[in-house]
N, C-alpha and C positions, 0 to 999 in steps of 0.2 A: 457501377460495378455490378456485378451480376449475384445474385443470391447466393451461387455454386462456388465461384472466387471468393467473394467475403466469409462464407462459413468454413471455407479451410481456412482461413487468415485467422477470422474470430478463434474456434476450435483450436488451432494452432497456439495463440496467444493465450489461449487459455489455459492450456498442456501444460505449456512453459510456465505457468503461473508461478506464483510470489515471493515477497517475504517482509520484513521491517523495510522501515520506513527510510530514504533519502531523503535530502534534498533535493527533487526530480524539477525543479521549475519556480521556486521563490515560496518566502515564507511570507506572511504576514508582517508588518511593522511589529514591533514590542522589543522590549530589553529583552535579554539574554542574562543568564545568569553570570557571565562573564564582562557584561557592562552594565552594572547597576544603574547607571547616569541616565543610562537614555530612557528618553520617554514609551511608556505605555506599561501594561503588566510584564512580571516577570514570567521571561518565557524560560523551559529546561531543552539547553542544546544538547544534542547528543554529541557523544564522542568514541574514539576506536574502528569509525566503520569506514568504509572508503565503497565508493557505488561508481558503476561503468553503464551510462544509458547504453542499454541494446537496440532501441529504436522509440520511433511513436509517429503514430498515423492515426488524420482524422478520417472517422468511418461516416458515408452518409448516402444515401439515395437520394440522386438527381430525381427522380419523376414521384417523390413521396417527401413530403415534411417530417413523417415519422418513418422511421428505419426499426421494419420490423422482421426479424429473422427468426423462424423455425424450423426447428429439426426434430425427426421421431424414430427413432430405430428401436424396431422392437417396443421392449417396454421402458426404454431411456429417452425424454423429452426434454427439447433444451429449448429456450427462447429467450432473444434480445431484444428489448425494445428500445427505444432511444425519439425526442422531440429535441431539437429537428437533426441534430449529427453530435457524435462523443467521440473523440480521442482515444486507442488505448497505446500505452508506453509501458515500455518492461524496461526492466533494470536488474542486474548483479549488483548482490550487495555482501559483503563479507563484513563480517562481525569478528573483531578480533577477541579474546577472552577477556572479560568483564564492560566488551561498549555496550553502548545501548542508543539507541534512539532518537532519546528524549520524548517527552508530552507534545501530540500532537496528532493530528485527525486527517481527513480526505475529502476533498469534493464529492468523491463519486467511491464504488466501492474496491475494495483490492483483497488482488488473491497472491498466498505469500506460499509459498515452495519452499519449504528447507531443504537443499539438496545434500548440504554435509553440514554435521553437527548438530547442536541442539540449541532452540531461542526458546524463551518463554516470554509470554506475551500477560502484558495488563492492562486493565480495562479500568479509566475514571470513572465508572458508574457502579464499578464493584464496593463497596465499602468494607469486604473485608479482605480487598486484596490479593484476592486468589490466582493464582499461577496460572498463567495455559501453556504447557509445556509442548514444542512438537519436533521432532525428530526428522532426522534424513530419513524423505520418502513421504512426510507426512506436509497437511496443509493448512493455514489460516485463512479463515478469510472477514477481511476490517469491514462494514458496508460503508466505512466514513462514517456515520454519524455522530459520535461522539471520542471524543482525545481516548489513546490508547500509549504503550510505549513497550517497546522491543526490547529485550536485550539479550546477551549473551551472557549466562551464568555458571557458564565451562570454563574450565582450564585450556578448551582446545576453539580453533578458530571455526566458525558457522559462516555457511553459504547461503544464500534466500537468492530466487529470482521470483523477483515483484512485479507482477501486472496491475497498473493500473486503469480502471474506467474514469474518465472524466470528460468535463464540457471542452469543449474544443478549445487549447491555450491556455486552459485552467492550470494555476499552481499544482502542484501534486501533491505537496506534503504542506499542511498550517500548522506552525508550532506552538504549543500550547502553553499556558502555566501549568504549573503542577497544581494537579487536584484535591493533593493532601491525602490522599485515601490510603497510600503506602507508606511505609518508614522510608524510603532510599529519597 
């Protein structure tokens, strides 16, 4: 694919960027809070949201092990690097008033668009639990590395369209236990 094709793809997918978390591709083995029985930690499903994949393509250069793409306009610089090819997949996902999520993290990093309504986003490493509130027009962005959880704490129904980066076939979404860090 030619640098020129991929950076409007890339660029493009990145427009259309984010939002909470689906189920884009398998979770991990663990219980659910909804089956105690089964083996492994307890994991927190979410509930209320319903998600429509928009697509996903793996991105990669034939004549390079590493896929490296830049851009400079002006004084806006942008660069992707990737060893040896990554996947991105976008998704809608609507949040009905009070879903959420659940606990859980990302292979690779994702950028979340709220196009209508309001999510507020939390982060397991917060220990006191603090809110990131973002609004239609505004964005998140998870890099995956550690469990986080979405939800919608409206009266009124929220839109996210989520881009994900991952390894090519990678899960999208790993569900997590709760971290304890929150009351809910």
């Amino acid at each position: 694919m030619s640098h020129h094709v991929g950076s409007r793809v890339v660029v493009a997918s990145l427009a259309a960027a984010l939002a909470a978390c689906s189920n884009g591709g398998g979770d991990k083995p663990g219980r659910s809070s909804s089956d105690p029985a089964a083996p492994g930690p307890m994991m927190t499903m979410g509930s209320g949201s319903s998600s429509t994949a928009l697509g996903r393509a793996t991105f990669a250069d034939p004549d390079n092990q590493t896929f490296d793409l830049k851009r400079i306009t002006g004084d806006w610089q942008m660069q992707i690097k990737s060893k040896p090819a990554f996947d991105i997949a976008v998704q809608s996902i609507v949040f009905q008033p009070g879903a959420q999520s659940g606990w859980h993290s990302h292979p690779g990093p994702v950028f979340i668009e709220v196009v209508s309504g309001t999510m507020t986003f939390y982060e397991s490493t917060d220990p006191t639990c603090t809110p990131i509130v973002k609004k239609a027009g505004e964005g998140y962005l998870d890099a995956g590395v550690h469990p986080h959880i979405a939800r919608n704490e409206t009266l009124l129904p929220a839109t996210n369209v989520v881009t994900y980066f991952a390894p090519p076939g990678a899960a999208l979404k790993i569900d997590a236990p709760n971290p304890g860090n929150c009351p809910f």
